[in-house]
N, C-alpha and C positions, 0 to 999 in steps of 0.2 A: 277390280273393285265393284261390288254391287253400283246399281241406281235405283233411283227413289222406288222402282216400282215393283222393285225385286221383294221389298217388304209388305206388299199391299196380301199377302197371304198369310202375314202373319199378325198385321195389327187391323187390316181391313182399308178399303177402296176408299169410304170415305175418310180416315183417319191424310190418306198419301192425297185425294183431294185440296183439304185443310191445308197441308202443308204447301200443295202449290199458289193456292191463294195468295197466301201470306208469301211467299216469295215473291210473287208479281210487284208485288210493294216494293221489296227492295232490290228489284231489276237492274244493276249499273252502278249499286253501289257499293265503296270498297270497306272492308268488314278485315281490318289489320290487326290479327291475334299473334301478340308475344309473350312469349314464355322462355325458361330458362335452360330447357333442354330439348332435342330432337326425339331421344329415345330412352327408356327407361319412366315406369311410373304413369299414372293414369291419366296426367293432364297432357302428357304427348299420345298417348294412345286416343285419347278423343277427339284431338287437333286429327288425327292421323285419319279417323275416319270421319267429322265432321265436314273438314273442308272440302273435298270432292263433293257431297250432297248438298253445299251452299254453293258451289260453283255450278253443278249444274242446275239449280234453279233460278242462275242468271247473276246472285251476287259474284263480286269480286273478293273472293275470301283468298286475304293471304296471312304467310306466317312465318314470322320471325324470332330466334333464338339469341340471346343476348349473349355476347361472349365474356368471360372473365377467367383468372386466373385461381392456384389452388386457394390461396388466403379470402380471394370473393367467397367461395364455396364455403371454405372453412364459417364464414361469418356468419354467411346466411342459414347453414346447418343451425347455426348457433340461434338463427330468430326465429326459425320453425321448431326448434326444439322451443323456445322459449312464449310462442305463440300458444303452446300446447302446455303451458305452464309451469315448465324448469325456473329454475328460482338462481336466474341470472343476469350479469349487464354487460351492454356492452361498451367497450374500452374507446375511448376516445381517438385511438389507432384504428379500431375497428369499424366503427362509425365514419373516418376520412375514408378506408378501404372500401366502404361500401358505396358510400356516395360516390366519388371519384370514380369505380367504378359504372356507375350508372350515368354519370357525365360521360365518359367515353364515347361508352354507347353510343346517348343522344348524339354524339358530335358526328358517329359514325352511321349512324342507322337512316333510312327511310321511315320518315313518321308520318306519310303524308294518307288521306283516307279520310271518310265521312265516319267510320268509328273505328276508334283505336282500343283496342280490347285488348288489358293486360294482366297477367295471369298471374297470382301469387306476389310475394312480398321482392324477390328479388330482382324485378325491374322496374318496379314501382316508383323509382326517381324519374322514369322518363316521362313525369306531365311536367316536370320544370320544362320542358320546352312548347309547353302548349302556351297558348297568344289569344289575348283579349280580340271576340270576335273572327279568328281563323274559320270558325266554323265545325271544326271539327268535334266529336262527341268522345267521352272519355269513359271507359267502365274500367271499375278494377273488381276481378274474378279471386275470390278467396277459397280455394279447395279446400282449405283444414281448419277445423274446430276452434275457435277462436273462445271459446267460452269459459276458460278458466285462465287465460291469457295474463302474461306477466305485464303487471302494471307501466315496468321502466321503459321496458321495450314496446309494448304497445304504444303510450307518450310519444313514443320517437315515432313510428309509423304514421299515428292519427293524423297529422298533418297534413301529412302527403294524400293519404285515402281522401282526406276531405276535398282536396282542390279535383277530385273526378265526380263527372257528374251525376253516377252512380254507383254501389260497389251489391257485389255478386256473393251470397250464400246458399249453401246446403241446404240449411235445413234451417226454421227458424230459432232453434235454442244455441244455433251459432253465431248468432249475430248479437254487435253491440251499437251503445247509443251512437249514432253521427250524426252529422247537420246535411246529410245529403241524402237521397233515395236509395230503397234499398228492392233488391229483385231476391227472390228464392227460387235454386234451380239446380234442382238435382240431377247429380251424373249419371251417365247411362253406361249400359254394355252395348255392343253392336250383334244381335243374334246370326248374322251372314259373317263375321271377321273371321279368321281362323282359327283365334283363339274361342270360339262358340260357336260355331258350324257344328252340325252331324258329321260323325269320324266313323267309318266304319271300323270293323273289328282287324280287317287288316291293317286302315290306315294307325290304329292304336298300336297293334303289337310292333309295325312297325319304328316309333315314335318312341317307342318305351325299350325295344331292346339293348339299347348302351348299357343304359342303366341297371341289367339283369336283376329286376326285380321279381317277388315270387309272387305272380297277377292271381293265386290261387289261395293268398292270405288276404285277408283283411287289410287294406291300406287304409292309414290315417293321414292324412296330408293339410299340410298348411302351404301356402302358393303367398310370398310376399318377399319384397324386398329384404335384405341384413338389414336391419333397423331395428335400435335398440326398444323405441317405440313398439315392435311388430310382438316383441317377447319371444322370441323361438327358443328360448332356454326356457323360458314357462314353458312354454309348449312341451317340451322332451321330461322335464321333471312331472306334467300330468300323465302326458303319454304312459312313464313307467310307472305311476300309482292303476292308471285302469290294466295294466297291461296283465296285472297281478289276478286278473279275474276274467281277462278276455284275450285270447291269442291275437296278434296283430305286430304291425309292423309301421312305421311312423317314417315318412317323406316331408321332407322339407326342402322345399323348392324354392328358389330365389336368384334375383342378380345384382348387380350394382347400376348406379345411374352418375352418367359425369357431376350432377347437380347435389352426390350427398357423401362425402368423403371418407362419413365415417361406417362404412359396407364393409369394408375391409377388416377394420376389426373386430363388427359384430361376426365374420364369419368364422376367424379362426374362433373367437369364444362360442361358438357352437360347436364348432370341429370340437372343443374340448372337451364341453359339456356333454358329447354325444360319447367320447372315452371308448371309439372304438366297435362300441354295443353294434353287434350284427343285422339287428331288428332296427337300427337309423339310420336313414339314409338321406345325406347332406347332398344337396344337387344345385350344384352352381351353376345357372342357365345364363345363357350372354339374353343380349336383345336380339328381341327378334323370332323368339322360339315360343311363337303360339300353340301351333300345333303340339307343340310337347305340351306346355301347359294344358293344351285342351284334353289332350291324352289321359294324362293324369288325373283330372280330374273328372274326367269319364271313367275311370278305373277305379277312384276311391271309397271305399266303405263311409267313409264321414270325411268331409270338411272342416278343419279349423280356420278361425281367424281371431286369434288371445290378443289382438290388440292390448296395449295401457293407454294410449291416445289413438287415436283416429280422424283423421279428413271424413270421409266415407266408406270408402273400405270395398271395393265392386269385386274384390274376391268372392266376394259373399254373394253377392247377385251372379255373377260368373258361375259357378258351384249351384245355386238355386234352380236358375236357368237348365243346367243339365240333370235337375230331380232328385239333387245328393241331401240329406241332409245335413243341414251346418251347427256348428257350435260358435260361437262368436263372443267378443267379451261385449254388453250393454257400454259402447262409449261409442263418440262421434256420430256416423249417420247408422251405425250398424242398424239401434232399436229402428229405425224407420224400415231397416228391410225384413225385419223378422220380431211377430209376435211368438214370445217366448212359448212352447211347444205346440205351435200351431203350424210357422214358417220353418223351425227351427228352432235351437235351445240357446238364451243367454246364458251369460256367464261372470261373474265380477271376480275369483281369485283361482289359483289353482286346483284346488281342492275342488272345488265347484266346475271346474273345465273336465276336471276327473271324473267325476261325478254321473253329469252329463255322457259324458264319453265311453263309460261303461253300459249305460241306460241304453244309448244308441244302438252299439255293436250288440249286446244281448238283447236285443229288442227287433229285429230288422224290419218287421210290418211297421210302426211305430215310426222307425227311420225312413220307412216308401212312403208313409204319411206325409211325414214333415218335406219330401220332397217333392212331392203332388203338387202341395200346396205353396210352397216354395216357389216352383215354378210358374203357376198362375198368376201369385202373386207379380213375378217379375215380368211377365209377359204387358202385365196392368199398368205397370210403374215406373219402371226400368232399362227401357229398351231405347233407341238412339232416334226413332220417329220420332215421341214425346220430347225428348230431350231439344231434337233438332225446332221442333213448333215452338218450346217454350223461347228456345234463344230467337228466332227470328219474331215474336211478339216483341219482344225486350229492343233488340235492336229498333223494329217501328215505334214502340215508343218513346224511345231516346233520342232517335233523327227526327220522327213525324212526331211529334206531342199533340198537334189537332187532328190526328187522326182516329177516325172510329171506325172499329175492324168486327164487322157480322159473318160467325161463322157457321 
């Protein structure tokens, strides 16, 4: 695993300064981040490289995974979809499953820590066992777009979000009204992980041989969970409108995560909609396979991310990072990482991802533009230094509130 100082050549000496400041602050203290999976999807991936650089600058960062059964999954599937504004409720069965749920837990877990930082809606019951005066500090981290949020089910959430004493957004057109403070704090990529490391040309063809792709066409690759949200059937239905006017060949990359049950069927419905077609290639990667993903997307002529909802979406900074340019649909934090033909191209429907996607591939100076640019931008914005500064500001001011911090 890198250490703090492994970055100072890529963000600069005072930026890794800064950050040790501000850790000295909270030297001893414990910093208890849970979440509902180990591995799969971006909030385990940042836990994964966050906590070593909070530990070595003295916090006590640990991290905890809630456990539940298939019908937990099932449910909570059902409030991130719903979060994202599906137009459903849940069953009064379903609402005992979740809680009960998260009771468990609390009965089984260590909660003990000067900040209990908890991540997403599906352990969100464990501040029922916070205590008038314990001392302990409570944040609730919200990765996904809450901004078009189903009223019924949001109602059931607020309650819970309100008793923490803060809760954690993106960006700010994701956040709603509370009665408690609110932080803005956007994800980062790690430029040292291996998923974003410099790959040499052996380390790629190695990483990609399985797969016997033809590295001497044009790849169009989208890099995302089965998620019906993700649209990889958009994806393959623009793919074959540009394909009509630009030789190329179309990668879709993806895996499942124990926390979203419905992976499985988004895959075969792509097996389908792919029908076989020689120029698609469906790639079910386990966890764990950076380097193929880094591969790939060191290899790819454009980037998609046809999002219909979006958390953030760091495919897209992933893909920037390495100079590619991206197509992306305008939802969740996408706009904030790409001004539309500057960073890279939005997008709102098919036809328009088409569009786009022709533009790119018959354009290639145009596309090393957009990846130039791309890149800087992420280098400014997006990277795990900033990330790692903003959360230790947040934690000091949530345990110290009379503190004042000169950087």
């Amino acid at each position: 695993m890198p250490v703090l100082d492994d970055y100072g050549p890529i963000v600069g000496k005072d930026t890794i300064a800064e950050i040790r400041i501000l850790g000295d602050r909270l030297k001893g203290h414990v910093v208890r981040n849970i979440n509902s999976t180990a591995t799969g999807g971006g909030v385990a991936e940042i836990l994964h490289r966050m906590i070593p650089l909070l530990c070595e600058l003295g916090v006590d960062a640990r991290w905890d995974v809630i456990k539940g059964g298939d019908q937990f999954f099932w449910v909570t599937k059902k409030i991130h979809n719903a979060l994202h504004g599906a137009n459903t409720e849940l069953s009064s069965d379903e609402v005992t499953i979740f809680l009960e749920t998260n009771r468990e837990n609390l009965e089984s877990m260590d909660l003990s820590g000067d900040v209990i930082f908890v991540h997403d809606p599906q352990p969100i019951g464990l501040i029922e066992s916070r205590g008038d005066g314990d001392g302990r500090k409570w944040l609730w981290r919200c990765h996904v777009d809450v901004s078009q949020r189903n009223a019924a089910v949001w109602q059931f959430l607020k309650p819970y979000v309100e008793r923490y004493d803060a809760a954690v957004f993106s960006s700010p057109s994701f956040s709603p009204p509370l009665a408690i403070r609110q932080f803005m704090v956007t994800p980062s990529i790690d430029p040292l992980s291996d998923k974003n490391r410099e790959l040499s040309e052996k380390e790629i063809e190695k990483a990609l041989a399985p797969f016997k792709l033809d590295l001497e066409k044009p790849i169009v690759l989208q890099v995302s969970r089965f998620d019906f949200l993700k649209d990889p059937v958009g994806v393959i239905q623009a793919f074959r409108m540009a394909k009509q006017s630009a030789d190329c060949q179309l990668v879709l990359a993806g895996g499942t995560a124990t926390d979203d049950p419905e992976s499985d069927i988004v895959l075969k419905q792509v097996m389908e909609a792919a029908d076989g077609d020689r120029d698609i290639h469906v790639l079910a990667i386990p966890p764990g396979s950076d380097i193929v993903i880094n591969a790939l997307q060191r290899s790819a002529s454009v980037v998609m991310q046809k999002s219909l909802r979006e958390g953030f979406g760091l495919t897209v900074s992933e893909a920037l990072w390495k100079g590619k340019p991206v197509i992306a649909s305008a939802v969740g934090g996408i706009p904030l990482q790409i001004k539309n033909r500057y960073h890279g191209m939005l997008c709102h429907s098919v036809e328009g991802a088409a569009y786009a996607l022709r533009q790119v591939l018959n354009s290639p100076d145009f596309g090393a533009r957009l990846g130039e640019n791309g890149r800087e931008h992420v280098r400014q914005n997006y990277l795990l230094t900033r990330h790692l500064k903003e959360y230790l500001l947040m934690f000091i001011s949530i345990a110290h509130p009379d503190d004042v911090i000169f950087l």
